[in-house]
N, C-alpha and C positions, 0 to 999 in steps of 0.2 A: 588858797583853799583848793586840796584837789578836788575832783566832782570825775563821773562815771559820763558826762554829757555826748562826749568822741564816742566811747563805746554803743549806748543807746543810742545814738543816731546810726551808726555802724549797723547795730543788727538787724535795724528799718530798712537798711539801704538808703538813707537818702542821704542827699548832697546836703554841704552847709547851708549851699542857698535854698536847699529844699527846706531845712528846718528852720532857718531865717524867715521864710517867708510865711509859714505856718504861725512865729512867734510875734509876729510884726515888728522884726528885728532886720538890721542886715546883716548881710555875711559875716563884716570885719569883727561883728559883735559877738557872732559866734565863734566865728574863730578866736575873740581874743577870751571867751568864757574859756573852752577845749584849752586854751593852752596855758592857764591860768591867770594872764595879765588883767583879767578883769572879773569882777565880783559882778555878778547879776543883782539887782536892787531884789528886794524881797515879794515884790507882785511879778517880778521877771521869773524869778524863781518858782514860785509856784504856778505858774504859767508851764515853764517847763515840767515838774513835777508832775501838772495834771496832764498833759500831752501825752509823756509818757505811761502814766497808769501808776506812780511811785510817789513813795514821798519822799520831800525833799531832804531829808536825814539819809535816805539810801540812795540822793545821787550829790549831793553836795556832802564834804568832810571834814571839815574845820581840823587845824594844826597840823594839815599834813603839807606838804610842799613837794 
């Protein structure tokens, strides 16, 4: 699934561990959402979604790769 995740963090400025630690996630887990090896569970998701101010249709993409 692609997702906009790298970019919104990006425009924040923050590090992965800066939005790892906001999500009560670690790094690796960010890292592996950004670079699509891993699916966020669905409260992980909207987790991120509300952080950002978005919803999860405009940062997550179903059948893109």
């Amino acid at each position: 699934m692609h997702n906009h995740v790298r970019e919104l963090r990006g425009e924040r400025g923050w590090s992965q561990a800066d939005l790892a630690e906001r999500l009560a996630v670690s790094r690796q887990t960010v890292n592996a959402i950004e670079t699509g090896k891993y699916d966020p569970s669905l409260p992980l998701a909207f987790r991120i979604a509300r952080l950002f101010g978005r919803s999860i249709e405009s940062i997550f993409v179903p059948g893109q790769e």
